[in-house]
C-alpha positions as CSV (number, residue, x, y, z in Angstrom):
1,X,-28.5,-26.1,-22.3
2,X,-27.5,-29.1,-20.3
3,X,-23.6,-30.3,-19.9
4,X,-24.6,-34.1,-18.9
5,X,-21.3,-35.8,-19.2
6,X,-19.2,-32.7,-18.7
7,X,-15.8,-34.3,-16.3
8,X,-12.8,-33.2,-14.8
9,X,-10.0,-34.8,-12.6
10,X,-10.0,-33.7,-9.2
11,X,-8.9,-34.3,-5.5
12,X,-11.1,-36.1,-2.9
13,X,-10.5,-35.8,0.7
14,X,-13.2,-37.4,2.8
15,X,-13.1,-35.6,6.1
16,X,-12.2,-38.4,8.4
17,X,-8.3,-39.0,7.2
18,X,-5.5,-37.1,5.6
19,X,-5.6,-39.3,2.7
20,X,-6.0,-37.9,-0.5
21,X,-7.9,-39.9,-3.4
22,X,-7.3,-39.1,-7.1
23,X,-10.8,-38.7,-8.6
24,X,-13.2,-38.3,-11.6
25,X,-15.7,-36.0,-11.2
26,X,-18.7,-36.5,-13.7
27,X,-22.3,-33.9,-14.3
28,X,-24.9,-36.6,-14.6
29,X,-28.4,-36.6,-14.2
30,X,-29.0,-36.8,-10.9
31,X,-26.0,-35.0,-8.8
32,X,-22.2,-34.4,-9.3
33,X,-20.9,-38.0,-9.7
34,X,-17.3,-39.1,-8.2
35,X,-15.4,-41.9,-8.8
36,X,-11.8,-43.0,-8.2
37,X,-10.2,-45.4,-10.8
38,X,-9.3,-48.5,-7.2
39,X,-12.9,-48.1,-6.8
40,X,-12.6,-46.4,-3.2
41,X,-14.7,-43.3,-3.5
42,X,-18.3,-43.7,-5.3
43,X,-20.4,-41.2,-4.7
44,X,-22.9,-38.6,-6.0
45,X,-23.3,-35.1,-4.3
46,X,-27.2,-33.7,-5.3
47,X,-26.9,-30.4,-7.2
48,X,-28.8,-28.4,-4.2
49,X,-25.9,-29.7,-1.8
50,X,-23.1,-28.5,-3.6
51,X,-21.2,-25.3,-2.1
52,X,-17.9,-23.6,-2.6
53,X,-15.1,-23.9,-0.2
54,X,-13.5,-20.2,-0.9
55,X,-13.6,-18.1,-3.5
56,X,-13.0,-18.7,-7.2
57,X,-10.5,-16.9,-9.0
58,X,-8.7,-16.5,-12.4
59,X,-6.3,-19.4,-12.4
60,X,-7.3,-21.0,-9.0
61,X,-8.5,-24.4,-8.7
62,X,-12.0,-25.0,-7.4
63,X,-12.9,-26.4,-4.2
64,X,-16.1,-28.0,-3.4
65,X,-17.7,-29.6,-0.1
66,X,-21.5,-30.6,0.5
67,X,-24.1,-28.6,2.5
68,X,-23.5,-31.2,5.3
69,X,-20.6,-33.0,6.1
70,X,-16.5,-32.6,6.2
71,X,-16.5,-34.0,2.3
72,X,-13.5,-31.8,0.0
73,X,-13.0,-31.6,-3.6
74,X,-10.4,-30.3,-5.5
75,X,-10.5,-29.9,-9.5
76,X,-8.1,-28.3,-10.7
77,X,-9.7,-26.9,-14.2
78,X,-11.5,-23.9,-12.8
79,X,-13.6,-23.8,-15.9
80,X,-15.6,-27.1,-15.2
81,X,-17.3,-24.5,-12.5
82,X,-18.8,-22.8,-15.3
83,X,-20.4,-25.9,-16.6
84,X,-21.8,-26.7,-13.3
85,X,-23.3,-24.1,-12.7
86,X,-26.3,-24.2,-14.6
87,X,-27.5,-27.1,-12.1
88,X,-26.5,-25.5,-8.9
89,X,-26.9,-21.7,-9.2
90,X,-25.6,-21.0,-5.4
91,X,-21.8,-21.4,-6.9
92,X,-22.4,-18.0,-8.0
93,X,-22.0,-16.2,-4.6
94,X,-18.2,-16.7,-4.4
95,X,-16.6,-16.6,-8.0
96,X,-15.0,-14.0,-8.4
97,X,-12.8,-14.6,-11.3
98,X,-14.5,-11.5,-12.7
99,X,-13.7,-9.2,-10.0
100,X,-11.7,-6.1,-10.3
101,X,-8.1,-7.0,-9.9
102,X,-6.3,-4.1,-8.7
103,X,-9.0,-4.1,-6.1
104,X,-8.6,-7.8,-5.3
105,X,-4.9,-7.2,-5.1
106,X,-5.3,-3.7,-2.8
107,X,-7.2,-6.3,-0.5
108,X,-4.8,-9.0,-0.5
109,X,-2.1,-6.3,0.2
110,X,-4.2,-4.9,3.1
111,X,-5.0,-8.2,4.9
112,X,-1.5,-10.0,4.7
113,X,-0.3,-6.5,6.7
114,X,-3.0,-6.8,9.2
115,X,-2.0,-11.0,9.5
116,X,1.7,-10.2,9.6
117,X,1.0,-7.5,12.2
118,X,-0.7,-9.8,14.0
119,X,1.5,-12.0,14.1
120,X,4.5,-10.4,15.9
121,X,2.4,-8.9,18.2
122,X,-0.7,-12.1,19.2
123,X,1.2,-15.5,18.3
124,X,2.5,-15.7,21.4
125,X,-0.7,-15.7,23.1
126,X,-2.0,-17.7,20.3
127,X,0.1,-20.5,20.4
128,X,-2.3,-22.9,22.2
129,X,-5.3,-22.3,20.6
130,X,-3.6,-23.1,17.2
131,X,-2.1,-25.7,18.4
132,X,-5.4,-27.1,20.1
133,X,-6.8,-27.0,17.0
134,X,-4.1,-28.8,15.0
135,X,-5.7,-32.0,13.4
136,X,-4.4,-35.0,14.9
137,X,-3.1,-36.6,11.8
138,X,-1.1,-33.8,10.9
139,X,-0.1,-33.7,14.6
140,X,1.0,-37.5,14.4
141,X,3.0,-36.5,11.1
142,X,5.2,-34.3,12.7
143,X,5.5,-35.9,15.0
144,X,7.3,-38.6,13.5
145,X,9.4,-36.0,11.5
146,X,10.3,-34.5,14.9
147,X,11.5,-37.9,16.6
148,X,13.4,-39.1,13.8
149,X,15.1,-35.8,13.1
150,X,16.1,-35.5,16.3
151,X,17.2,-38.9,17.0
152,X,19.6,-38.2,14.2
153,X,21.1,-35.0,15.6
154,X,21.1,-36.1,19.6
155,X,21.7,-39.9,19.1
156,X,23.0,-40.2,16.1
157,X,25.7,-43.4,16.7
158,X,23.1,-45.1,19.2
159,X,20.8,-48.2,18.1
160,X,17.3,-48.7,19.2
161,X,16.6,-51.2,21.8
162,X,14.5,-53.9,20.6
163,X,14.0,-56.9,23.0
164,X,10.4,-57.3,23.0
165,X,9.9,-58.2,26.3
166,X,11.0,-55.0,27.5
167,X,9.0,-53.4,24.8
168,X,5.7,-55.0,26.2
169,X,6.4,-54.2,29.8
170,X,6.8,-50.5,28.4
171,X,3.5,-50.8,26.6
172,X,1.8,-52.1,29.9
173,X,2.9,-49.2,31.6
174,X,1.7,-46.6,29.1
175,X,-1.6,-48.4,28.8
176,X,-2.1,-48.3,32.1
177,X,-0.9,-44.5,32.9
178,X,-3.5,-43.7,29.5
179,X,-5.9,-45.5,31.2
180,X,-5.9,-42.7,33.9
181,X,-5.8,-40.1,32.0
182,X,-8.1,-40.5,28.6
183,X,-6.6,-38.4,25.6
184,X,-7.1,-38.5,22.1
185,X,-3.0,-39.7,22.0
186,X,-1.6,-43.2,21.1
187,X,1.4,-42.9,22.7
188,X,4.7,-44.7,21.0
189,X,7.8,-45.4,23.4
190,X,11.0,-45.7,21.8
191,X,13.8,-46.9,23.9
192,X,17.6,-45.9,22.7
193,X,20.6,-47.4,23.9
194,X,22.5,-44.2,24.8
195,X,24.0,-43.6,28.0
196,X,22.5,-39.9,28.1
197,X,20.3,-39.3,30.9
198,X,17.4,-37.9,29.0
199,X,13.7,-38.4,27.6
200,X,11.5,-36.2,25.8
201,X,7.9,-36.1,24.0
202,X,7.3,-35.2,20.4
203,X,3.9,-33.9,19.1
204,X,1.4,-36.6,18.8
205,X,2.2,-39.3,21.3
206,X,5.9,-40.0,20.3
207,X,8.4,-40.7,23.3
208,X,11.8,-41.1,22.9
209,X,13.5,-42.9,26.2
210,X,17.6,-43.2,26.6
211,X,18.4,-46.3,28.2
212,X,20.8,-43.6,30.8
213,X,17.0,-42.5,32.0
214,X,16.7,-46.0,32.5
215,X,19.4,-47.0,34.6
216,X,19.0,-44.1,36.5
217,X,15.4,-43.3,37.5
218,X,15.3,-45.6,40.8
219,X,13.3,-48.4,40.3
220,X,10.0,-48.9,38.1
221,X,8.2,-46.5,40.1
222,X,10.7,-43.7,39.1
223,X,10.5,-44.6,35.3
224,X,6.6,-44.6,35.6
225,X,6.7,-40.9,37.0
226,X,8.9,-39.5,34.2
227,X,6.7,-41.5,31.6
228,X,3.6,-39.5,33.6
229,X,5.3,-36.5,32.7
230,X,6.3,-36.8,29.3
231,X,2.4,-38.1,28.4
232,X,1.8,-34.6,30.2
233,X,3.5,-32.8,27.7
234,X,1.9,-34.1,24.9
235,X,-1.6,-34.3,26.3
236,X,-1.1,-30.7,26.7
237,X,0.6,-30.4,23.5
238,X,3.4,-28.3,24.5
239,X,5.5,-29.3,22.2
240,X,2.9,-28.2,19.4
241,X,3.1,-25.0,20.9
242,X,6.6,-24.8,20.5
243,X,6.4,-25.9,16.9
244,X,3.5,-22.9,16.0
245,X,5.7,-20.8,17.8
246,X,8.9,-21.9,15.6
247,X,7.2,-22.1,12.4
248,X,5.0,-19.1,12.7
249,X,3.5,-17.6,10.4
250,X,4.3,-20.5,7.9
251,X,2.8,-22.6,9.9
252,X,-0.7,-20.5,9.4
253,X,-0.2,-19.8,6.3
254,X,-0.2,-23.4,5.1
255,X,-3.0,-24.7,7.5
256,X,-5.3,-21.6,6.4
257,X,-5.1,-22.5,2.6
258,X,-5.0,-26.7,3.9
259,X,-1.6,-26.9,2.7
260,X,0.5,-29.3,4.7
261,X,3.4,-30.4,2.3
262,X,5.6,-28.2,3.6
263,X,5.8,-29.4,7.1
264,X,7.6,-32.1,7.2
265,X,11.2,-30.5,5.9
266,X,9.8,-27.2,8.5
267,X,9.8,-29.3,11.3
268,X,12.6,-31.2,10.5
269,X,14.9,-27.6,11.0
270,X,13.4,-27.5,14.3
271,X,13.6,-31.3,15.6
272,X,17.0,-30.2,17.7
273,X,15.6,-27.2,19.4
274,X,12.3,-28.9,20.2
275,X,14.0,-32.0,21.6
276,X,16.7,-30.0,23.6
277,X,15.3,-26.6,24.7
278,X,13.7,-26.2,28.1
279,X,10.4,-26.0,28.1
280,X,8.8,-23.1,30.8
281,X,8.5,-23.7,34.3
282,X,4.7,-22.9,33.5
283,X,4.8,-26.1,31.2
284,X,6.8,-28.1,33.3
285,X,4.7,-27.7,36.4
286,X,1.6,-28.5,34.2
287,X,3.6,-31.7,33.3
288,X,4.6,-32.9,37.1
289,X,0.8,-32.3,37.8
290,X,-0.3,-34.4,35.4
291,X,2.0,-37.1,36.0
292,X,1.2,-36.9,40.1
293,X,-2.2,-37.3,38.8
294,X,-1.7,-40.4,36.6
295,X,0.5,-41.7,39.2
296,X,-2.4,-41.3,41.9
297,X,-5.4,-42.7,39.4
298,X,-3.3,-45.8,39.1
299,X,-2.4,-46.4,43.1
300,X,1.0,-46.1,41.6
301,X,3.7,-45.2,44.3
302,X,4.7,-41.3,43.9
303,X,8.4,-42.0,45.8
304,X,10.3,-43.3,43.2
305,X,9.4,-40.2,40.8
306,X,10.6,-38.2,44.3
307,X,13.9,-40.1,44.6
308,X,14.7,-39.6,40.7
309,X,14.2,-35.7,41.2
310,X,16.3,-35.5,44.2
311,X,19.0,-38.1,42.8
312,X,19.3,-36.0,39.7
313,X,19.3,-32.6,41.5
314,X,22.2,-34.2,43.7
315,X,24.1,-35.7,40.5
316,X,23.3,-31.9,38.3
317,X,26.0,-29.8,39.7
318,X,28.9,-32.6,38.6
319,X,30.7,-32.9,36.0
320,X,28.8,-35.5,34.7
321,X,27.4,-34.3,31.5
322,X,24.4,-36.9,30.5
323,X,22.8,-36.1,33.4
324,X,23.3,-32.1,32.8
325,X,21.2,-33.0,29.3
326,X,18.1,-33.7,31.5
327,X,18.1,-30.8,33.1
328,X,19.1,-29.0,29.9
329,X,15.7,-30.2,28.5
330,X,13.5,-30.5,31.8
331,X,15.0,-27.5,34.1
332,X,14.9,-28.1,37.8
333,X,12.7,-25.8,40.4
334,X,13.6,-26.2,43.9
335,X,9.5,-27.5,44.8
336,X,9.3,-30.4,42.1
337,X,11.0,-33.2,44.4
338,X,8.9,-32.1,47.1
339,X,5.5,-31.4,45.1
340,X,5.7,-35.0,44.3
341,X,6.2,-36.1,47.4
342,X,3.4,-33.4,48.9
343,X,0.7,-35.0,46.6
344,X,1.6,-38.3,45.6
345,X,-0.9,-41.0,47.5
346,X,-0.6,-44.3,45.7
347,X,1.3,-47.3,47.3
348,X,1.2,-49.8,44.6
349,X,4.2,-50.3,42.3
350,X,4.1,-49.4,38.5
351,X,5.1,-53.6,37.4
352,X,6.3,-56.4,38.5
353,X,9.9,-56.8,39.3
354,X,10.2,-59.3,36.1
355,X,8.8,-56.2,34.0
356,X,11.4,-54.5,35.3
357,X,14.1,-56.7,34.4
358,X,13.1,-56.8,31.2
359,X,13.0,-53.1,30.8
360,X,16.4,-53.1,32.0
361,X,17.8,-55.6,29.7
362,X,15.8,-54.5,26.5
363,X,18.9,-52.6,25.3
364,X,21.2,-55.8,25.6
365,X,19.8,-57.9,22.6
């Protein structure tokens, strides 16, 4: 008995992106047909490629990818698997919809205590693998949540700088430091007119800038070093780490089951302490290395980045609080002025002094 014809509504996610297509999913002659109604996704997936994501049970929705290929779909009726079946008999291996369920239920109970055991015990340590592993778009995503969350809380009266010459010198400089230094990172620089002495890096390339930073990071060459270093955060997704660490076992939860909807308002509770809290000296060392190394790639003079560490260790013990939020965010070791200054060979300087100017008057507009 065939089911030509048989359909269902379902979820298409084509590997590649994040975005999600609503679909048709047909049993015709030759294969599993797909369609979407804007005409974006037409395909047909051949009976023998057709394989279950997870297993199938009472109530769950089925998910399907091919043999080959990062290809998901979603259909929510669980029944249209029984109809399919007949034309690819390997979906049998992993419904379970029959199974036992007080034995299905003793398993569940037994491997959410081993995961939650786990997880006091080895998320520490497994912070940066998870967080290596992150996909980038989901990275990017909160991202964004992070930077605009945070803006709120730390800068909440201040406006964003928008002169666009400034805005193209920045992007000169980040091109150029990226250059040195491939990643998989677009990096976005956001400049705030704020008086606070402070920057930081949110996951997935976003920099925020205060135009304090600005004024005080001696010269080009000085704002090109802390940009090194902020770029070193993220290439080394530290802040990621922080963000598995915060979210826990949420956070693995919803990636295990592909579940990301619930991010966004997660990392939103978390965009102050990300943006404020120090980050190790471990992290922060990794950070100056990087940025010495940028620095050094691009001929870029290492001085300036010297002269902004020293200025602010001179200026952190005043009463001068926008430069104590810096250090609040980016604690000071006694060696960091002088690591810089022990392995920074480049002579060059980041821009041009009109670049500069630019930068400097970006916020005025």
């Amino acid at each position: 008995m065939t089911a030509w014809g048989a359909s269902a509504d379902g979820t298409y996610l084509d590997g590649r992106t994040a975005r999600r297509h609503s679909v048709r999913a047909s049993i015709a002659a030759d294969g599993l047909r797909i369609e979407s109604g804007d005409g974006a996704v037409a395909e047909i997936w051949p009976f023998a490629d057709l394989r279950l994501v997870d297993e199938v049970y009472a109530g769950r929705p089925v998910r399907l990818k091919r043999k080959s290929g990062g290809e998901r779909l979603t259909i929510a009726d669980a029944e249209f698997l029984d109809r399919l079946r007949p034309h690819a008999r390997q979906l049998r291996r992993k419904d379970l919809r029959g199974a036992n369920t007080k034995l299905r239920a003793a398993g569940w109970i037994g491997a959410t205590a081993a995961v939650l055991a786990g997880f006091w015990f080895l998320l520490p340590l497994a912070a940066g693998p998870v967080a290596s592993q992150v996909p980038l778009s989901w990275e990017e995503g909160l991202g964004r949540t992070v930077q605009r969350q945070a803006l709120a809380l730390m800068a909440s009266g201040s406006r964003v700088c928008t002169g666009r010459a400034g805005q193209r010198a920045i992007e000169r400089l980040v091109r150029r430091l990226s250059a040195a230094r491939p990643s998989r990172y677009r990096f976005r620089v956001t400049v705030v007119n704020d008086k606070t002495v402070n920057a930081f890096a949110a996951p997935g390339g976003y920099i925020v800038v205060f135009r304090g930073l600005i004024d005080s990071s001696s010269g080009p060459d000085g704002l090109a070093g802390v940009m090194a270093h902020e770029m070193g955060h993220v290439i080394e997704r530290h802040g990621m780490e922080g963000l598995v660490k915060a979210l826990g076992l949420s956070f693995i939860m919803s990636a295990l089951i592909g579940d990301t909807s619930g991010f966004s308002s997660i990392a939103a509770d978390v965009a102050q302490n990300l943006a404020t809290s120090k980050f190790g000296r471990d992290a922060e060392r990794e950070a100056d290395r990087i940025a010495v190394e940028m620095l050094n790639r691009t001929g870029i003079s290492g001085r300036g980045f010297q002269a902004f560490f020293q200025a602010m260790a001179r200026k952190s013990g005043t009463e001068d609080k926008s430069i104590g939020r810096y250090f609040a965010s980016h604690p000071a070791t006694g060696g960091r002025a002088q690591f810089v200054g022990t392995h920074a060979t480049g002579t060059r300087p980041a821009m041009s002094d009109a670049d500069w100017q630019a930068i400097r008057r970006m916020c005025r507009g």
